[in-house]
C-alpha positions as CSV (number, residue, x, y, z in Angstrom):
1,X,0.0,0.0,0.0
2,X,1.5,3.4,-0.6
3,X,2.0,5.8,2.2
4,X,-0.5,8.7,2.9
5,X,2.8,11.4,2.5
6,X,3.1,9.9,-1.4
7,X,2.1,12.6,-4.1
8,X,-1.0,11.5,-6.5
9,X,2.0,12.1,-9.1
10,X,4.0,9.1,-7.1
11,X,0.8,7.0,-6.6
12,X,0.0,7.1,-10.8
13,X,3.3,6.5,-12.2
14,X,3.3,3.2,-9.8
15,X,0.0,2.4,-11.0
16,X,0.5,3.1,-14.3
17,X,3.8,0.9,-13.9
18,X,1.9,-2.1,-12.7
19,X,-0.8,-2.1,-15.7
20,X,1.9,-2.6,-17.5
21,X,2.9,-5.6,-15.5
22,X,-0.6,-6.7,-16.7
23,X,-2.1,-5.6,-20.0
24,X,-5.4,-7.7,-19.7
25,X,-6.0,-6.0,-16.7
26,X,-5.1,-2.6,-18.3
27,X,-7.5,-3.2,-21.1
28,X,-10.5,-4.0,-18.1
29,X,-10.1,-0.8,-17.0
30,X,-9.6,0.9,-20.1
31,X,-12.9,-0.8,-20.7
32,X,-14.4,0.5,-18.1
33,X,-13.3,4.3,-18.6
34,X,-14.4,3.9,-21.8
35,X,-18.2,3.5,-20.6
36,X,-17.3,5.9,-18.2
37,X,-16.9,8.1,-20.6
38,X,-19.5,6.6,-23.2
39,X,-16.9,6.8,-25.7
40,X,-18.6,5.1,-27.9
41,X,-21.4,7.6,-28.2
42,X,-24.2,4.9,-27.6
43,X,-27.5,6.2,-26.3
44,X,-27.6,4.1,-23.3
45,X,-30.3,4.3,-20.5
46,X,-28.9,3.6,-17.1
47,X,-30.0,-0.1,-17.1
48,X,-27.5,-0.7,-19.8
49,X,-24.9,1.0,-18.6
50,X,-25.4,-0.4,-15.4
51,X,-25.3,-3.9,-17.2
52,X,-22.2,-3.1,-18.9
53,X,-20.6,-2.0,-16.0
54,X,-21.3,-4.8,-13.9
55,X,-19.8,-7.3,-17.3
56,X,-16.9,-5.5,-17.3
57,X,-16.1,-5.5,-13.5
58,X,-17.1,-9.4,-13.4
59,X,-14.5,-9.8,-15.9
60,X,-12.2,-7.7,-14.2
61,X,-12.7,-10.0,-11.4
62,X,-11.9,-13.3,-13.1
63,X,-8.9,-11.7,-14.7
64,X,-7.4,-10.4,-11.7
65,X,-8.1,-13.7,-9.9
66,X,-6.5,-15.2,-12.9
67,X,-3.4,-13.4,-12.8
68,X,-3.0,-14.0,-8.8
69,X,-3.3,-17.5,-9.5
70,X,-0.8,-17.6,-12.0
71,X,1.3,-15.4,-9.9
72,X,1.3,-17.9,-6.6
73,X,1.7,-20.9,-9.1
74,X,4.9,-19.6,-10.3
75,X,5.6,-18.5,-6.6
76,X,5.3,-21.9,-5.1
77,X,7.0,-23.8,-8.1
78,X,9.9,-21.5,-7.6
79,X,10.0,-22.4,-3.9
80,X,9.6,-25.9,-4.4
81,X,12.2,-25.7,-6.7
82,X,14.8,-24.4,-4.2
83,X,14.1,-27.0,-1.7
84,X,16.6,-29.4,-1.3
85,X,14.7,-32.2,0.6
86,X,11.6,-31.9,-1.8
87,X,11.8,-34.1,-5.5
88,X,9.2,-33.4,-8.1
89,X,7.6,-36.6,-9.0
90,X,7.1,-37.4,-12.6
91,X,3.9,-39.0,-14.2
92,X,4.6,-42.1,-15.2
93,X,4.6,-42.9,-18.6
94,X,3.1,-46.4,-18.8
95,X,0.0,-47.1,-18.3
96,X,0.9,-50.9,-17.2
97,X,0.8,-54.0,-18.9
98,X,-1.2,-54.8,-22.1
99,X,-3.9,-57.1,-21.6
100,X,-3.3,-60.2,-23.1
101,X,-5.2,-61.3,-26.1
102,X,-6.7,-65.2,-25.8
């Protein structure tokens, strides 16, 4: 979390900075500006906007948790890795003995 003392300036450009880290999550809230901003131009009443607002932040919401998950995946296969007294067991690649034909 950034400190209370950090300038809006500081607080964007680190923002900004992590989007980049993650562009679908850049394009989510692009998306969302965007009907913010009804950029599009479309004559919406406020049930649609409301409907499209609530799509985009669902997706949002699966994206992000997406990315997390990837994000502790990789975390724990890099710690795993680096741990001498645990050995990644392989699938085996037979699937036993054919059956025998009569």
């Amino acid at each position: 979390m950034s400190n209370s003392s950090d300038s809006l300036d500081e607080r964007t450009t680190r923002f900004i900075a992590k989007l980049h880290e993650h562009p679908e999550l850049q394009a989510r809230f692009e998306g969302v500006m965007a009907l913010v901003e009804n950029a599009d131009g479309d004559p919406l009443t406020a049930d649609d906007a409301e409907q499209r607002v609530v799509e985009e932040l669902q997706q949002l919401g699966r994206e992000a948790l997406q990315c997390w998950a990837q994000r502790k995946a990789t975390g724990l296969e890099q710690e795993y890795d680096g741990r001498r007294d645990y050995q990644r067991k392989e699938k085996k690649g037979s699937t036993g003995k054919p059956d025998m034909v009569r």
